[in-house]
C-alpha positions in Angstrom: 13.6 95.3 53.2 16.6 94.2 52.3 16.3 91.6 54.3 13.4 90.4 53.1 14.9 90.7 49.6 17.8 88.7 50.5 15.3 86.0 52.1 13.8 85.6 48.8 16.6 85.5 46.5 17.8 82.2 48.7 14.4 80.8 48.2 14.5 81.1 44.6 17.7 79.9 44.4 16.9 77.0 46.5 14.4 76.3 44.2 16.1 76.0 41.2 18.9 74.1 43.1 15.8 71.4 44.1 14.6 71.3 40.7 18.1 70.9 39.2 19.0 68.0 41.3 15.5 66.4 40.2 15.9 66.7 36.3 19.8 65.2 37.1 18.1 62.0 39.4 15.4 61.5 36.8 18.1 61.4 33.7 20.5 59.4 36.0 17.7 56.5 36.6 18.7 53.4 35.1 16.0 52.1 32.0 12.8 50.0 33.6 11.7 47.0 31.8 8.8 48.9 30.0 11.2 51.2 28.6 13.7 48.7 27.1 13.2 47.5 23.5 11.4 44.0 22.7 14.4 41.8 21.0 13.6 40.5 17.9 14.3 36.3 18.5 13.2 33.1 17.0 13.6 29.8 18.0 12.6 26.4 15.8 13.3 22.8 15.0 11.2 21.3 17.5 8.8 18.6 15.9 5.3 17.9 17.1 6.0 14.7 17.5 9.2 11.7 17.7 10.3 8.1 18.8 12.0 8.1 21.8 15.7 7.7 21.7 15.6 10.0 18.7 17.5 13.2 18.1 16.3 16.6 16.6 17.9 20.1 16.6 16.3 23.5 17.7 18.2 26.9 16.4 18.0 30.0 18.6 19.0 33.2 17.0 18.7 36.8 18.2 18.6 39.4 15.3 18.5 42.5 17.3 21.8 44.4 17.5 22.9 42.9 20.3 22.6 39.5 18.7 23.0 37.6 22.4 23.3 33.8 22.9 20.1 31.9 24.2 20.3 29.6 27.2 18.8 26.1 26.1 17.0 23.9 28.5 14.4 21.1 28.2 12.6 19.2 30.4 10.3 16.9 30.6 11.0 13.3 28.2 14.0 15.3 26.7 17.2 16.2 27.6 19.9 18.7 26.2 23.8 19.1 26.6 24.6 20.7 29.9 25.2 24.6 29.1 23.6 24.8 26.3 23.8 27.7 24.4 24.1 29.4 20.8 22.6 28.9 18.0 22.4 24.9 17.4 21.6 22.5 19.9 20.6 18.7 20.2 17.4 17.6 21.8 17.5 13.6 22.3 14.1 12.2 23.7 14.3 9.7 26.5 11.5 8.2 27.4 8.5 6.7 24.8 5.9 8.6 26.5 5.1 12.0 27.5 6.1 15.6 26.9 9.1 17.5 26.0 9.4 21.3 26.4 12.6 22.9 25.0 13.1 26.8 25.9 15.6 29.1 24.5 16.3 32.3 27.1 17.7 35.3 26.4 18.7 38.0 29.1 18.2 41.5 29.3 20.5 44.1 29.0 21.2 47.8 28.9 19.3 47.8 25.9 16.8 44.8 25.3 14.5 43.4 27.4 14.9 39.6 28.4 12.7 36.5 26.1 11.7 33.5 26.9 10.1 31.3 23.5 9.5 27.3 24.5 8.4 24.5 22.0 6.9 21.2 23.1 7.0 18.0 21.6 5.1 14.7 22.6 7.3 12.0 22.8 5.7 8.9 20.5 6.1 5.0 20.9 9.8 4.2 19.5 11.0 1.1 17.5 12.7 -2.1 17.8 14.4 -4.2 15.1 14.7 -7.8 14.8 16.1 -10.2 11.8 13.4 -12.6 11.6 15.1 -14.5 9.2 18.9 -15.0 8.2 19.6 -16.4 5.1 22.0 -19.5 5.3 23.9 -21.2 2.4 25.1 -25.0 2.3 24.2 -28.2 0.9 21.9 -29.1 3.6 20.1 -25.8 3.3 17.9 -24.5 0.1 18.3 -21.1 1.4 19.3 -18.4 -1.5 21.6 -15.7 -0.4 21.8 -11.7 -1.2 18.2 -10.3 -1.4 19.2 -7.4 -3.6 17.5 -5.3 -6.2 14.0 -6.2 -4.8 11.6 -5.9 -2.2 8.7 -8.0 -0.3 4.9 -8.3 -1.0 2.4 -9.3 1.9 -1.0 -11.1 1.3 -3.9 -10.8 2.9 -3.2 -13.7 5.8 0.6 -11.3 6.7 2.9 -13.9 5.2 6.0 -12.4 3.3 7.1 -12.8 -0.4 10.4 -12.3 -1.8 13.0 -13.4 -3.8 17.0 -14.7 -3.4 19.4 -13.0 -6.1 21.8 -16.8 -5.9 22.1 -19.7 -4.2 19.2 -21.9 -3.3 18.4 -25.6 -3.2 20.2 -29.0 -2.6 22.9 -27.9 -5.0 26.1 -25.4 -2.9 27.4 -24.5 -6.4 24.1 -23.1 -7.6 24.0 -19.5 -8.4 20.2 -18.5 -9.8 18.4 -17.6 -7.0 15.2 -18.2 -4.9 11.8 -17.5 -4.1 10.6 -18.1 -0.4 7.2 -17.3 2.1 7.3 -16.0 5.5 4.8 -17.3 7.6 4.1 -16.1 11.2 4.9 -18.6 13.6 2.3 -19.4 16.4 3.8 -18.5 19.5 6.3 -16.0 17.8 8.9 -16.3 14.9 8.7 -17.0 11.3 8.2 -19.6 9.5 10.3 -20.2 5.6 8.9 -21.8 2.8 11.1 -22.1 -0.5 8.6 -21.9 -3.2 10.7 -22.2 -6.0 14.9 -22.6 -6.8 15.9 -21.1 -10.0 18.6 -23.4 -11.6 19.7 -21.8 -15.1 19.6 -25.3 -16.9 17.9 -25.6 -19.9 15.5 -28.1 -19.3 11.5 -26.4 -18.7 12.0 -22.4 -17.1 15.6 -21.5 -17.2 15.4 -18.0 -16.3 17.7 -17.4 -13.3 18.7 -14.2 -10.9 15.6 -13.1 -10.3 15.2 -9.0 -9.7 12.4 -6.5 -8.9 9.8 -7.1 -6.4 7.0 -9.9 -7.0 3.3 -9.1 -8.4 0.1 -11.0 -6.9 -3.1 -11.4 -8.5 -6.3 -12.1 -7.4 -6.0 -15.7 -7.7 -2.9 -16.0 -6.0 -0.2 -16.1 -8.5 3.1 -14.4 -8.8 4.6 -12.5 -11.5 8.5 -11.7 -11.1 11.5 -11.1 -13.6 14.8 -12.7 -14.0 17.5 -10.5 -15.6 19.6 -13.4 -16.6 18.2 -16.6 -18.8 15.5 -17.1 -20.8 15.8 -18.4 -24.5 18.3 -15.9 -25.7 19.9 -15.5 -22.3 18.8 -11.7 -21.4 16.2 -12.4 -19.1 12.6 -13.4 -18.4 9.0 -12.5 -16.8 7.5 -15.5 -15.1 4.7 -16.6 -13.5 4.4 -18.7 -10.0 1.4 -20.9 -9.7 0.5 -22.7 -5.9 1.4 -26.5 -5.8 -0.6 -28.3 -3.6 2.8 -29.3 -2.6 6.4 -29.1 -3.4 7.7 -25.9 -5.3 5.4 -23.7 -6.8 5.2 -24.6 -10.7 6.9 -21.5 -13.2 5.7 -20.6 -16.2 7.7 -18.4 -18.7 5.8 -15.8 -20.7 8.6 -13.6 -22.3 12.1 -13.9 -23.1 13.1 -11.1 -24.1 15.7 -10.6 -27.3 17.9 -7.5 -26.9 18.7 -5.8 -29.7 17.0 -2.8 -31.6 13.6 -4.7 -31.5 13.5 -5.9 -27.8 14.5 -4.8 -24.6 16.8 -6.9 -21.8 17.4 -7.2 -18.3 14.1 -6.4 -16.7 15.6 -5.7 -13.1 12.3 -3.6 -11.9 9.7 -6.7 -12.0 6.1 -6.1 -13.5 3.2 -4.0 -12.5 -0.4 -5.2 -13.3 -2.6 -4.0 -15.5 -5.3 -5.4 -13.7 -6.2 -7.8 -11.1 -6.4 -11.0 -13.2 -2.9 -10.6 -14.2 -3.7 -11.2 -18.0 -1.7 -7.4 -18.6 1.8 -6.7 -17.5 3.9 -3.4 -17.7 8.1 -3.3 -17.2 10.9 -1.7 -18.2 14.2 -2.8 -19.3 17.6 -1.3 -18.3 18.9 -2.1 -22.1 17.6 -3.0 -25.4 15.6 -1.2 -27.6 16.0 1.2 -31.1 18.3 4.2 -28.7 22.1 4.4 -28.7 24.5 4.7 -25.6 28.1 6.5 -26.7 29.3 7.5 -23.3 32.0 5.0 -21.1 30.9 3.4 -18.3 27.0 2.8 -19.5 25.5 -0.4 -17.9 24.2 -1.4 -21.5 27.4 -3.5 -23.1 27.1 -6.7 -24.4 30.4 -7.6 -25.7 31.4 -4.6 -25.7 29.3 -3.4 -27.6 26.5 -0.7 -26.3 23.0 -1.9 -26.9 20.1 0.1 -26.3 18.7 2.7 -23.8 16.1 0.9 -22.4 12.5 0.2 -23.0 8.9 0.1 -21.5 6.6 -2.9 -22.1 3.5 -4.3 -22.1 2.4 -7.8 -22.3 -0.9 -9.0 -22.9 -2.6 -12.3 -22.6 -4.7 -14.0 -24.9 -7.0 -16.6 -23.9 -7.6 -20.2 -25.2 -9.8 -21.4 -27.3 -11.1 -24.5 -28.9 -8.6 -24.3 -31.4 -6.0 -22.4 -30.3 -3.5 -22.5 -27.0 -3.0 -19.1 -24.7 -0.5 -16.8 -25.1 1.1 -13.7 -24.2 2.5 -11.0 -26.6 4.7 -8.0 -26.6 4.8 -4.7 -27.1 7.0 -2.0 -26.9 5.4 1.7 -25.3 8.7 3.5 -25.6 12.1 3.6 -26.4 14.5 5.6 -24.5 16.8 7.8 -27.0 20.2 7.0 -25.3 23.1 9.7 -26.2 24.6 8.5 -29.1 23.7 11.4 -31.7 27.2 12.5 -31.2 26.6 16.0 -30.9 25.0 16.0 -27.1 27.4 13.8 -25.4 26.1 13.4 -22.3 22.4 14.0 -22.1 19.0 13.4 -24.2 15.5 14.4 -23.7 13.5 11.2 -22.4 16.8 9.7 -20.3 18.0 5.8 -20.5 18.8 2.9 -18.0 15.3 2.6 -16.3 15.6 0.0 -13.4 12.7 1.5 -11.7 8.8 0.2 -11.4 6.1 1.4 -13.0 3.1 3.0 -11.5 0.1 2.2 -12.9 -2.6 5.0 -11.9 -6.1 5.9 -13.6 -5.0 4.0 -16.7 -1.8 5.9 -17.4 2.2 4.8 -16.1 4.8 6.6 -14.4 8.3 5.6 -14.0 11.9 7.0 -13.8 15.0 6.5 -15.5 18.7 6.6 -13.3 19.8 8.7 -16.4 19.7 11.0 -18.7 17.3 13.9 -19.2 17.6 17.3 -20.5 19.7 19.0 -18.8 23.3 18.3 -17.2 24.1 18.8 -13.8 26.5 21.9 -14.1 23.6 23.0 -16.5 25.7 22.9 -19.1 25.8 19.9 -22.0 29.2 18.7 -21.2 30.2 18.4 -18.1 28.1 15.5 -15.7 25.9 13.1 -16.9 22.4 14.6 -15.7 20.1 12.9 -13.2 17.4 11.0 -14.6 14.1 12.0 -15.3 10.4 10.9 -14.2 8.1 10.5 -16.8 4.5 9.6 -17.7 3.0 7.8 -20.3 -0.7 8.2 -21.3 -2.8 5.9 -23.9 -4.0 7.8 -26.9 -5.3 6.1 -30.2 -4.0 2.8 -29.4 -0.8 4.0 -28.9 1.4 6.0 -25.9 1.9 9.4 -25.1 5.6 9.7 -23.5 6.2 13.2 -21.6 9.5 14.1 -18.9 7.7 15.3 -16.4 10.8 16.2 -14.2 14.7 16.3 -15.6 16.9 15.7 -12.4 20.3 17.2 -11.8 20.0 21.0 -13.1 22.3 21.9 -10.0 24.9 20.5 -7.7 21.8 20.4 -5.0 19.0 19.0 -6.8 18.2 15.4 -6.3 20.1 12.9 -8.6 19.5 9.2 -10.1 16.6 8.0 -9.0 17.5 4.2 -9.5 15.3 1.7 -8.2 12.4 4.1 -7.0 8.5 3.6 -8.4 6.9 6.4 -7.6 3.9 7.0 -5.5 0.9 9.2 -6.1 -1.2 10.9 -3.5 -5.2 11.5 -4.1 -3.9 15.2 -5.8 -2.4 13.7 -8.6 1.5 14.6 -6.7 4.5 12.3 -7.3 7.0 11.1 -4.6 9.8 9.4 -5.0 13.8 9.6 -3.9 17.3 10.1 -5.7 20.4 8.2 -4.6 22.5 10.7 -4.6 22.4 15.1 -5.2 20.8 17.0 -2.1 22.0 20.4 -0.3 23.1 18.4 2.6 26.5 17.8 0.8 29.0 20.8 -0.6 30.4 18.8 -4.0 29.0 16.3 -5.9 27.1 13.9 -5.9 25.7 14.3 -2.4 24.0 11.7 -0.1 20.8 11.4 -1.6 16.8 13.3 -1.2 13.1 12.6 -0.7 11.4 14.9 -3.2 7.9 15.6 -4.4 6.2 16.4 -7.6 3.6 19.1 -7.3 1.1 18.8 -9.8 -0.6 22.4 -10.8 -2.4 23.4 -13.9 -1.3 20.2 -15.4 2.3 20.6 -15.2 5.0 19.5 -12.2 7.4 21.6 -10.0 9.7 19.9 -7.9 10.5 19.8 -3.9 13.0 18.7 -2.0 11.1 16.7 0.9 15.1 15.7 2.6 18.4 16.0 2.1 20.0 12.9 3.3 23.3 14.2 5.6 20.9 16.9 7.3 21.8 14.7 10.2 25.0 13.5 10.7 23.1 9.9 11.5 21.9 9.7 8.5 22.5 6.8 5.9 22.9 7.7 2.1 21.6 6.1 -1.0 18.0 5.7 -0.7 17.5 3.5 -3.8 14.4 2.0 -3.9 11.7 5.3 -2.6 9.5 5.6 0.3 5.9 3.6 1.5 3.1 6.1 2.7 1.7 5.9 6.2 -0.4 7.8 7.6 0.9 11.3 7.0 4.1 10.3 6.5 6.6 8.2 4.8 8.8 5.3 5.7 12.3 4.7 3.8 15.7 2.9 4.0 19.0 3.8 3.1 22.7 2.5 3.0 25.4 3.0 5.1 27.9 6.0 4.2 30.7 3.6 3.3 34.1 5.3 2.5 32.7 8.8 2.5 35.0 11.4 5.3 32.3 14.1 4.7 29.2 11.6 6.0 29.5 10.0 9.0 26.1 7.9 8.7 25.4 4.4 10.5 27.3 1.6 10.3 24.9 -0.4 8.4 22.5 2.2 6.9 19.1 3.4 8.3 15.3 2.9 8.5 13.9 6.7 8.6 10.4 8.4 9.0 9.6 12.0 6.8 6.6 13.7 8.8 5.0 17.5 8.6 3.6 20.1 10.7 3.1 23.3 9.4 5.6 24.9 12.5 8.8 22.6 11.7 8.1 21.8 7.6 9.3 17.7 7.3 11.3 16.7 9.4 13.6 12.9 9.5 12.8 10.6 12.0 16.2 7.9 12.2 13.9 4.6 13.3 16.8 2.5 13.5 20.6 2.4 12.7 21.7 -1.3 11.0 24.6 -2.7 12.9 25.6 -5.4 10.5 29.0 -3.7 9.0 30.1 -4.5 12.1 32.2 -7.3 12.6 30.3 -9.6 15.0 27.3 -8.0 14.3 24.0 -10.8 13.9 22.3 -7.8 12.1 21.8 -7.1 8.2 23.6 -4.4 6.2 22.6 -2.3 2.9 18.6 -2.1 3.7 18.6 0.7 1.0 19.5 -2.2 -1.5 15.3 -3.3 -1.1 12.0 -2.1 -1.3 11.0 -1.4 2.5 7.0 -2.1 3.3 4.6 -1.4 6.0 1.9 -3.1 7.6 -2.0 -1.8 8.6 -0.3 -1.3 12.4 3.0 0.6 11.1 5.3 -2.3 11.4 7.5 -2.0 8.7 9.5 -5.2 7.2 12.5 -5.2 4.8 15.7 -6.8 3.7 19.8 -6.4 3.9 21.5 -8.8 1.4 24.8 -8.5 3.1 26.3 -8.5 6.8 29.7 -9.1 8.3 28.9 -11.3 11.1 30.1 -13.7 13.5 28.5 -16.1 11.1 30.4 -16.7 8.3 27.5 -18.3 6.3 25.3 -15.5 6.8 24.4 -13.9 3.8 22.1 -11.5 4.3 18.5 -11.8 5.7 15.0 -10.5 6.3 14.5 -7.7 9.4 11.7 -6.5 11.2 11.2 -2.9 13.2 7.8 -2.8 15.0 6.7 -0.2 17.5 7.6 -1.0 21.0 
């Protein structure tokens, strides 16, 4: 029995010796992948769609505890940096055509399981730029020279429009300016016609340096401003009527004063009040009943400051039996200025408008490169603020003026909106750009922004569309807005000249703003302007003019300077069409 006892007790013990061993193997066996924890990862940047040759940048980040490092590949029309890994990487697109998928990876470990998140994006047809027409200078040439401070019209037929700030005609010492057509060429290339050479003399039109972009109406005509000229010398708004031959034949309707009755220097051109041209609206830079007090204002004459700036309207009488045509003026609104002496600095409806006016459902909407209600520290003191956009709204024969957006409350909103008319969408929403302010930059006064009005229960918040210095490509002062197309917009910009912090292109930039709802908008760089590069046969400063687009996305613009081989190169009209 004791045997037996003995016998047992082993067994038992055995047993608990089998069981033991179990319960250790089971605790010593490494974790499976069902039992390791999902790792909380994101990955972005990717948009739907992009020229070739273009860049973009996906971010990987891993905000579990272990917070590992993705491995970045692509493949596909794409390619990445070899070893790519971290947070930030470049995707440049190679090919027009076909399909990019990017893929961030993350491996497993004692803890986390490994991820894999991909996004795709279909490479679209890229761009090519050409100057289709440099301006010259000589005697032997009526070329102008420098198209600044406007931008080109297109008729119906494709020809271009636009005007010289100097030069032109039989005459090298002239220094008034032009107005020539474009006409595609058969075969390829463009054809220039000078339609009219401003000569400053004082014999019939003498309005010279003409600024802002030209005006058609339905007959055919064009409507333009000079900002120098004119009976008192402070500039003019003309009309251009088709000769069956020879120049075009100018008419002058204003000249405007100065003064605290008039405005001066209309450097934005007219927009129509309707399509027989008999109802103008403009704005002056200077003039009017306000009152500039701080240094370095653009409105001095003499020294003296004169005026905030005004808007305008000009109407056109008819003939009659008795009595000739003729046009009269009248003043919508005069800016305020700053010169109460007691807030240095700022004012409530802004000053210095050198932008357009948008004329939409019988009401205007314009900006002004200063002033506004707040400063950009937001304090009183310390910046000038940014400009405001505003609206003006007919009411019992007279205007309504309402801010509808003061620039420049921080560091990163957008700032001076110079040159910009702004666009409306079919929601009643405002777009338009700032030359400089952005959150791309860490001081003042940044590169520059694409923003947007939203309108809601009748009053407007603003967004920031792009900060201009996002990518280190990027150009900066975007002076004169953005052109719908499609579902997106179409700009220019300048080169970062001087600026350490923003590397830029070396003669500014043609960019695309599109959306998707995965990516938000994102900047397309179309094409990078060579010509502040010595040798260089391209243009320089696009940002300087109004860029447009064609029905097939073709988009046309002009640089008024370039350092070139060329010595008497001054500038000229460019070109970038899809491949």
């Amino acid at each position: 029995m004791q045997c037996k006892k003995s016998t047992l007790t082993r067994s038992l013990l055995n047993s608990a010796m089998i069981a033991m061993v179990l319960v250790l193997a089971v605790g010593a066996v490494a974790a499976t992948p069902d039992t390791l924890k999902k790792p909380i990862v994101t990955f972005s940047g990717a948009p739907t769609s992009a020229p070739d040759l273009s860049t973009f940048t996906v971010t990987a980040t891993d905000e579990s505890e272990s917070g590992k490092s993705a491995t970045i590949t692509a493949t596909g029309s794409c390619t990445v940096p070899p070893d790519s890994t971290g947070g930030a990487v470049t995707v440049t697109l190679t090919k027009s055509t076909g399909s990019c998928t990017v893929k961030a990876s993350w491996a497993a470990d004692a803890t986390y399981a490994a991820a894999t998140l991909s996004q795709k994006t279909t490479a679209k047809i890229g761009y090519t730029e050409s100057v289709i027409y440099p301006f010259l200078t000589g005697t032997s040439n009526p070329d102008g020279i420098n198209p600044d401070c406007n931008g080109l019209v297109m008729d119906k037929l494709g020809n271009l429009y636009g005007n010289t700030f100097s030069d032109g005609g039989t005459n090298a010492g002239n220094s008034a300016g032009t107005v020539f057509k474009l006409t595609p060429a058969e075969g390829g290339g463009w054809t220039e016609t000078v339609l009219y050479v401003f000569n400053g003399l004082s014999t019939g039109f003498n309005g010279f340096q003409p600024c802002g972009t030209l005006a058609f109406d339905s007959k055919g005509n064009l409507y333009g401003t000079t900002v120098s000229g004119g009976e008192y010398g402070l500039g003019t708004v003309y009309e251009l009527t088709p000769a069956k031959t020879g120049y075009w034949t100018a008419t002058s309707i204003y000249s405007f004063k100065g003064g605290s009755t008039d405005g001066f220097w209309p450097v934005a051109g007219v927009t129509l009040g309707n399509t027989t041209g008999t109802v103008l609206y403009g704005t002056t830079t200077c003039g009017g009943t306000g009152v500039l007090s701080d240094e370095g204002d653009e409105c001095v004459v003499n020294q003296v400051p004169t005026g905030a700036g005004t808007v305008y309207e000009l109407t056109y009488t008819a003939a009659t039996k008795t009595t000739k045509g003729y046009w009269t003026e009248a003043i919508l609104h005069n800016f305020t200025g700053n010169g109460d002496g007691t807030h240095k600095g700022w004012n409530v409806d802004g000053w210095d408008p050198e932008g357009g006016l948008l004329f939409k459902n019988g009401n205007l909407y314009g900006v002004t490169q200063a002033g506004g209600g707040l400063a950009q520290d937001g304090t009183t003191t310390t910046y000038t603020p940014g400009g405001v956009v505003f609206g003006l709204t007919p009411k019992s024969g007279s205007w309504d003026f309402n801010v509808l957006y003061n620039f420049g409350a921080t560091f990163s909103d957008g700032y001076r909106p110079v040159h910009v008319t702004p666009v409306m969408d079919t929601a009643g929403n405002l777009y338009g750009t700032t030359a400089y302010g952005g959150t791309a930059a860490a001081t003042f006064p940044g590169y520059g922004t694409v923003w947007e009005l939203l309108l809601k229960d009748g009053a407007y918040s603003e967004t920031l569309l792009y900060s201009f210095g996002t990518n280190p490509a990027d150009g900066w002062n975007p002076n004169w807005g953005i052109v719908p197309y499609k579902t997106g917009w179409y700009g220019a910009n300048n080169p970062c000249v001087g600026e350490d912090s923003c590397v830029g292109s070396p003669g500014g930039t043609a960019f695309e703003l599109t959306y998707s709802a995965a990516t938000g908008w994102q900047e397309t760089i179309l094409y990078q302007f060579t010509g502040m590069t010595a040798g260089s046969l391209d243009v320089a400063e696009p940002g300087n003019n109004q860029l447009i687009v064609d029905t097939k996305g073709n988009l046309y613009g002009m640089g008024p300077f370039a350092l070139t081989g060329n010595s008497a190169q001054y500038g000229g009209v460019y070109e970038i069409s899809a491949k």
